[in-house]
N, C-alpha and C positions, 0 to 999 in steps of 0.2 A: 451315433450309429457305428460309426468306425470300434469306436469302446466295447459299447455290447459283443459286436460282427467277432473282435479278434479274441475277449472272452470267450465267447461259444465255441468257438474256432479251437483254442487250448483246452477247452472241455472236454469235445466231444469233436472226432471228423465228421465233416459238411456227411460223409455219405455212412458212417455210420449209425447214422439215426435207426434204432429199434424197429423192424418190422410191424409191431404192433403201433407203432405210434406213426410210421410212414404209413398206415392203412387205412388211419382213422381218419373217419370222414370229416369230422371238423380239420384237421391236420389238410387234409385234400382239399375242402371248401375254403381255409386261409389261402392257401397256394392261389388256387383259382380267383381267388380277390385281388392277390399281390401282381399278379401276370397282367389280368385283366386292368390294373389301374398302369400295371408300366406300359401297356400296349395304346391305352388312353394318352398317357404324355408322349409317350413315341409317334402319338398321329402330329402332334404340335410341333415336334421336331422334323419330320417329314415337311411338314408347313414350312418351317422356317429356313429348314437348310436347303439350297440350292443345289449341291454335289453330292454325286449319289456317293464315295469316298466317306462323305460325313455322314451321310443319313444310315447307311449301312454299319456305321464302325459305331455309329452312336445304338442304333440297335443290339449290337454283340454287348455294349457296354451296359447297357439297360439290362438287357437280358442276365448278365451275369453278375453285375454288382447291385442292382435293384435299385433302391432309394441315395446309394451313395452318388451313385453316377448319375441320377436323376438332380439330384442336391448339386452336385456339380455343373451340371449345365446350367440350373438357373443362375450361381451363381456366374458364370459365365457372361451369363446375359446380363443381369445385374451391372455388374462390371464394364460392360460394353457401352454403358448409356450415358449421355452427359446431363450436368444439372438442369438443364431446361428440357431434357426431354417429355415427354408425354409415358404413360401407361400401353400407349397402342404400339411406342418403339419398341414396346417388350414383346408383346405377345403378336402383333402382327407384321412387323417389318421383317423381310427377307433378308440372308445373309448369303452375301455375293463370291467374301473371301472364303478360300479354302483355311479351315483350322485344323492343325493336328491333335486337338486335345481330345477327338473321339479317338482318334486311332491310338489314341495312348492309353486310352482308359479300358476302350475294347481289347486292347493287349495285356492290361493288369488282371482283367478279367480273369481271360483266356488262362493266363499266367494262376490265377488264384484257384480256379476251377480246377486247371491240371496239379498243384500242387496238393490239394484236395483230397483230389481220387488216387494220388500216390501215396499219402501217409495214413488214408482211410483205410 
């Protein structure tokens, strides 16, 4: 993802996309699949994180980096579990401690988005 993202990225700017091609409606109906599937794992996330800090920073980060920041949380989780855990430590155990990894990802965003609309 990273590979492709900074390809396209050197292709073409994020906001120079062709009018004709930002209008088409398959172009519109991807978007609306890709939103609607992060807004799907962001309910999980809301689930899981406790502090509105993370659940907030982790939405900015969703929102603007997509499947990368998504990819990263689970590895996250991943990561967080020890060998005798279960399936359910993943996906339904609350987390109590504050992590800064949303606030840093929600700021690469921010950061990638702004540099974006500057070189576009």
């Amino acid at each position: 993802m990273l590979c492709v993202t900074s390809w396209a990225s050197l292709n073409c700017p994020l906001f120079g996309v062709p009018r004709n091609v930002a209008t088409h409606p398959w172009f519109i109906a991807t978007l609306f699949d890709a939103y609607w599937g992060f807004i799907t794992f962001y309910v999980w996330v809301v689930y899981k994180e406790t502090r509105w800090v993370s659940k907030i920073s982790w939405l900015v980060a969703i929102l603007a980096l997509g499947n990368i920041a998504m990819s990263v949380y689970c590895l996250i989780q991943l990561f967080g579990i020890k060998s005798n855990d279960t399936i359910a430590t993943i996906l339904v155990q609350k987390k109590d401690n504050l992590s800064y990894s949303g606030v840093i990802f929600a700021s690469l965003g921010i950061a990638v988005t702004v540099y974006a609309a500057c070189i576009g």
